[in-house]
Wavefront OBJ file of the C-alpha trace (Angstrom):
o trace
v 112.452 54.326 42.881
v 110.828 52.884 39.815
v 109.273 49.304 40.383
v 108.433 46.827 37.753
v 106.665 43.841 38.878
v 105.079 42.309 35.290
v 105.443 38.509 34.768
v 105.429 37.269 31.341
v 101.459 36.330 31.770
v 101.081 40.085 33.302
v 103.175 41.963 30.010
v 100.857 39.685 27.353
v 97.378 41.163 29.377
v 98.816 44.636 30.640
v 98.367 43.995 34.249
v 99.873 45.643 36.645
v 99.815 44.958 40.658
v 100.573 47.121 43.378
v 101.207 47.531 46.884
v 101.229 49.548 49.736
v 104.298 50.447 51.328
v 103.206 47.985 54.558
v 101.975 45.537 51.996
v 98.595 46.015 53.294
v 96.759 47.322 50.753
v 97.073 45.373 47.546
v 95.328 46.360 43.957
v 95.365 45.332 40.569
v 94.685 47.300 37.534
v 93.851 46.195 34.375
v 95.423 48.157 31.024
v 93.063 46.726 28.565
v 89.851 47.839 30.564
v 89.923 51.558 30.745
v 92.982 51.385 32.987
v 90.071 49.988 35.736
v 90.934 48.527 39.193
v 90.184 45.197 38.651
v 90.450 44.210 42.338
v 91.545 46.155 45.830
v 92.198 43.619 49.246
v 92.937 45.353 52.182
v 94.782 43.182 55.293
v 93.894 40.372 53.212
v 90.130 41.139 53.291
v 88.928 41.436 49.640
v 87.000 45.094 49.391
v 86.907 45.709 45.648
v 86.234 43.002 42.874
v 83.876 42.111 40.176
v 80.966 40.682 40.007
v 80.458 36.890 40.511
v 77.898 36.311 38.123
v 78.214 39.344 34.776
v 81.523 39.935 32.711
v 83.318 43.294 32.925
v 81.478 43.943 29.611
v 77.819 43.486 31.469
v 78.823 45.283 35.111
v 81.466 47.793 34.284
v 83.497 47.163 38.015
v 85.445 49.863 38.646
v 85.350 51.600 35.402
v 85.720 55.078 35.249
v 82.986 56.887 33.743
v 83.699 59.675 31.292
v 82.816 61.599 29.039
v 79.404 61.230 30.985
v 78.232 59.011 33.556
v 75.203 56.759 33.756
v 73.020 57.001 30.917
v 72.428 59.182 28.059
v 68.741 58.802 26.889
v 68.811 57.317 23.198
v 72.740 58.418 22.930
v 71.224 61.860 21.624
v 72.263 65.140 22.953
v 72.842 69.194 21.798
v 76.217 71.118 22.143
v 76.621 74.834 21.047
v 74.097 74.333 19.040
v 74.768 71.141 17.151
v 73.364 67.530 17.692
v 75.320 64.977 18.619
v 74.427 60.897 18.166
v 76.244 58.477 20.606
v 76.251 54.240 19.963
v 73.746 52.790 22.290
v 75.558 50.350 24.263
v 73.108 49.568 27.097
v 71.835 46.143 27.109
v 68.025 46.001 27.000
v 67.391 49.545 25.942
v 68.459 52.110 23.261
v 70.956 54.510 25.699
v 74.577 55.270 25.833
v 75.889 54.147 29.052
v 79.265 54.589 31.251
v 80.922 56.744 28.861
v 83.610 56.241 26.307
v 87.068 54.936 28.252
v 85.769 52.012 29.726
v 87.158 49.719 27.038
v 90.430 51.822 25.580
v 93.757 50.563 26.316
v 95.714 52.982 28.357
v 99.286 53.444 28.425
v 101.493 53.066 31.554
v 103.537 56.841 32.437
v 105.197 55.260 35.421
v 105.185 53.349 38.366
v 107.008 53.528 41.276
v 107.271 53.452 45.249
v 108.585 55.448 48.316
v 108.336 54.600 52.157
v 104.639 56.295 52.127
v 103.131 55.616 49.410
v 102.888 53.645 46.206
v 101.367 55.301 42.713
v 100.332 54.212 39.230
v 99.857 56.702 36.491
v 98.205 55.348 33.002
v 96.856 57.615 30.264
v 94.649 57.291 27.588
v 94.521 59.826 24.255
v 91.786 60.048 22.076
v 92.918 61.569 18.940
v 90.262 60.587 17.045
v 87.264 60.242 18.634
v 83.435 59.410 17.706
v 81.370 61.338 15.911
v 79.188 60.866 18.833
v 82.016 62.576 20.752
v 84.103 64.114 18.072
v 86.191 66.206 20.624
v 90.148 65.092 21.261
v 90.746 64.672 24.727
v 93.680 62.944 27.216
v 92.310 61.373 30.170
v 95.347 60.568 33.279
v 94.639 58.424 35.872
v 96.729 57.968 39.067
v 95.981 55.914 41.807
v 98.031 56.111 45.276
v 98.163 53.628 47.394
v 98.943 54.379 50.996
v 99.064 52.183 53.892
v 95.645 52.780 54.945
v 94.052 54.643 51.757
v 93.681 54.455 47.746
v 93.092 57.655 46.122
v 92.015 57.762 42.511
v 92.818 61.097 40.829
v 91.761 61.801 37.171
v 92.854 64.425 34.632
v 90.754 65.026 31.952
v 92.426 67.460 29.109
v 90.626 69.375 26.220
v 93.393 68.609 23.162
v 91.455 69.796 20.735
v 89.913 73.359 19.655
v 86.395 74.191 20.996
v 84.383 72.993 24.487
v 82.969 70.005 25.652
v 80.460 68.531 27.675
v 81.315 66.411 30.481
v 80.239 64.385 33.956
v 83.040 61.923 35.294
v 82.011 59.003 37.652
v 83.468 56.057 39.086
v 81.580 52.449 39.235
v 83.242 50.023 41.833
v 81.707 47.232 43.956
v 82.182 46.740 47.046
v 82.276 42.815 48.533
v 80.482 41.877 51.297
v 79.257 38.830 52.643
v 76.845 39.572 54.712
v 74.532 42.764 53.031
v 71.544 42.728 55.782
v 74.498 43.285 58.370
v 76.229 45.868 56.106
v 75.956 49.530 57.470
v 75.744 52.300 55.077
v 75.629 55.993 55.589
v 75.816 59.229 53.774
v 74.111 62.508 54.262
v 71.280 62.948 51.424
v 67.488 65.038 51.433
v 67.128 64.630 47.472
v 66.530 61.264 45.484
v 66.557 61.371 41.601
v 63.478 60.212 39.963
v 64.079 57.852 37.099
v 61.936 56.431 34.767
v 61.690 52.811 33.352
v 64.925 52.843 31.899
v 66.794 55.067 34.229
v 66.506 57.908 32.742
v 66.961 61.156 35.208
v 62.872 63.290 35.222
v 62.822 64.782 38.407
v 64.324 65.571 42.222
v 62.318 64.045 45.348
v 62.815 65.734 48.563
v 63.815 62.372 50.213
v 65.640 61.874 53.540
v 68.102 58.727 53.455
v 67.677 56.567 56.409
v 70.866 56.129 58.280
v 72.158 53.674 58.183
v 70.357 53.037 54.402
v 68.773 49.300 54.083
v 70.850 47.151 52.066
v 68.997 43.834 53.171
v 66.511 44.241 49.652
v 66.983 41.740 46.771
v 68.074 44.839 44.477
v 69.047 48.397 44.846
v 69.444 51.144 42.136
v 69.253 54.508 42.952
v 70.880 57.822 43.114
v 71.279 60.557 45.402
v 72.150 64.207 45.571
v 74.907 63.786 48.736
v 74.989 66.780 51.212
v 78.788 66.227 51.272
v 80.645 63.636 49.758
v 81.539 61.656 52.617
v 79.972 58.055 52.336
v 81.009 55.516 55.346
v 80.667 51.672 54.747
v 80.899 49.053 57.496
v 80.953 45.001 57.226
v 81.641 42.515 58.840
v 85.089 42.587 57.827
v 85.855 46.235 57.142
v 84.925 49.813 58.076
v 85.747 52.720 55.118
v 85.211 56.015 53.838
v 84.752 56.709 50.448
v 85.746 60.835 49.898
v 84.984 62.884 46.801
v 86.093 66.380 45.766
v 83.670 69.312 45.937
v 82.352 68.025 42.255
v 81.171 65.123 43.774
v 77.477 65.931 44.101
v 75.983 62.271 43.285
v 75.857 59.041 44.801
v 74.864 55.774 42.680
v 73.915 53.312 44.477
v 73.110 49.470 42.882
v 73.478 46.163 44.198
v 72.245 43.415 41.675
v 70.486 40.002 42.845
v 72.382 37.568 43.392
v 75.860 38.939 44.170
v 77.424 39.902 47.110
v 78.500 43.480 46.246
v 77.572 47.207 45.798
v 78.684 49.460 43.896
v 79.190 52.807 45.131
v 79.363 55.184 42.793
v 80.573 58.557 43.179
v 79.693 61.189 40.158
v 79.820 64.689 39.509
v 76.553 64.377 37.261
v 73.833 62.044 36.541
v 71.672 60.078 34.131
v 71.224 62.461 31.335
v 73.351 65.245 32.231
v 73.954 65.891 28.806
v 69.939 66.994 28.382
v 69.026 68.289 31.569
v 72.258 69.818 32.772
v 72.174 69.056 36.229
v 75.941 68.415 37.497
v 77.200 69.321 33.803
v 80.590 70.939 33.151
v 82.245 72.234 30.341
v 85.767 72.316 29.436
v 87.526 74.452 26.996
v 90.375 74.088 24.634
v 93.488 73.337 26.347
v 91.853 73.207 30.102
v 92.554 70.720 32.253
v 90.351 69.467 35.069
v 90.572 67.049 38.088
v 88.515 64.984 40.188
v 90.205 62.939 42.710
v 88.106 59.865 44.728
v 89.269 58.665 48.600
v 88.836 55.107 50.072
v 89.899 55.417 53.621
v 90.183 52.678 56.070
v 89.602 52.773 59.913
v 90.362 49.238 61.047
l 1 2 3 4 5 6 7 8 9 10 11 12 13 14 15 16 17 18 19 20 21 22 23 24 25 26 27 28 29 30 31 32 33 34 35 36 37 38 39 40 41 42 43 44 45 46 47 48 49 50 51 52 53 54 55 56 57 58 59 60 61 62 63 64 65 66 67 68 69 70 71 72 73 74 75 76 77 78 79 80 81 82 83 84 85 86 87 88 89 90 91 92 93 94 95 96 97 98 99 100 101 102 103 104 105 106 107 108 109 110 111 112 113 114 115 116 117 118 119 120 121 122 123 124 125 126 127 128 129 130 131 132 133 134 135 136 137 138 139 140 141 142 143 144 145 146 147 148 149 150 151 152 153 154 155 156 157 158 159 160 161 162 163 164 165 166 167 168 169 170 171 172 173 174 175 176 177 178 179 180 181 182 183 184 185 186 187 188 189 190 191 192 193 194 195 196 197 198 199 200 201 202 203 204 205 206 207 208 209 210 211 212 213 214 215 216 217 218 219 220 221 222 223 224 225 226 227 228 229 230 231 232 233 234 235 236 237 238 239 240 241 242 243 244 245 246 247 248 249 250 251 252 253 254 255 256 257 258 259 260 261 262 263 264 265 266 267 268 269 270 271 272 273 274 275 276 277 278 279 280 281 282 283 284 285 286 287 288 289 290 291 292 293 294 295 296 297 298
């Protein structure tokens, strides 16, 4: 059945909330903000929210990150031959960052419940993009919630008439109260290299401890992830975050001063669009998807 559950104060922002079947698992999504997540509380335990002390325009919680993810060194980049020049929207330094969608409004497609699971599909068109990105696409986003799990699929759709370049991540933070009693594990022998600006130059060979130290004032790397299983424990919660095969990268950064991480599954890195590593391509009128798992075990 179709469920509508605006109030007045929900239709003039474009918020939407949903549940879980059980009523569990409860998540709210945010229309004006890349169709984002703004928030995710599971058994009344808040797991997913933004950050305490930076706007959504500063930390980018739970955006999802496309056409590229990360950076893009000076916005600049090649394609078949021709040059391409992004905005440079990272604060500090002269580099594209977190893609395109994170600020578009997306449309609602439909909404509705059975007795196993809940979803939300929203869509976003962009039929006339950048010159920094001057390739029509249609990006579909569809998050399930089930009574123990949120999956996050997205659709991304070449609409218009030669290739592009792509990398799709996602950018949420996890809550927790207690980080130097915060267990996190994931199966990793390569570290990227970045340089002052986090720019991608190089692989390490780098084993990551298990469980990895998040008791450190500030955190921001990335790893090449053996498999793209990645298990979190608090003090309040135990979860696995799942990507598809595509899912080669893990971004890890916890600010100072806030109690979260974000966790950030990718299929490419910093750069991508230069050095190629974890680059795709997609042709006129292909689709592709990449679908994200939170799992819970408690």
């Amino acid at each position: 059945m179709k469920i509508e559950k605006y109030t007045a104060k929900d239709k003039a922002l474009k918020q939407i909330n949903l549940q879980s079947p059980d009523g569990n698992l409860i998540a709210d999504f945010s229309l004006l903000e890349g169709g984002r997540l703004q928030q995710l509380s599971y058994k009344n335990q808040l797991i997913i929210a933004d950050l305490e002390h930076k706007t959504y325009a500063e930390s980018f919680a739970s955006s999802i990150l496309f056409p590229f993810a990360n950076r893009i060194q000076h916005g600049n980049y090649s394609h078949n031959g021709k040059n391409y020049q992004l905005d440079c929207n990272e604060n500090g330094a002269q580099n594209a960052i977190h893609g395109l969608v994170y600020n578009k409004e997306f449309k609602l497609v439909n909404q509705y419940q059975n007795q196993k699971e809940s979803i939300l599909i929203l869509n976003f068109e962009d039929v006339n993009p950048p010159n920094g990105f001057p390739f029509p696409y249609s990006i579909q986003l569809t998050y399930t919630l089930q009574n123990t799990a949120l999956y996050v699929a997205v659709q991304i759709v070449n609409k218009g008439t030669e290739s592009f370049p792509f990398t799709i991540g996602w950018h949420p933070y996890f809550v927790s109260q207690n980080m130097a009693k915060t267990l996190l594990e994931f199966d990793s022998l390569k570290k990227i290299l970045f340089n002052q600006e986090q720019i991608t130059i190089g692989l390490a060979h780098s084993f990551a401890p298990k469980p990895f130290p998040l008791n450190t004032p500030y955190i921001d790397d990335c790893f090449v992830l053996y498999n793209p299983n990645i298990k979190l424990q608090t003090e309040n919660y135990k979860l696995n975050v799942n990507g598809g095969s595509d899912t080669k990268y893990l971004q890890l950064y916890a600010p100072t001063n806030e109690n979260r991480i974000a966790i950030e599954p990718m299929t490419g890195i910093s750069d991508s669009f230069n050095h190629k590593k974890g680059l795709k391509t997609l042709v006129e009128n292909q689709a592709y998807t990449e679908t994200w798992k939170i799992k819970f075990n408690n």
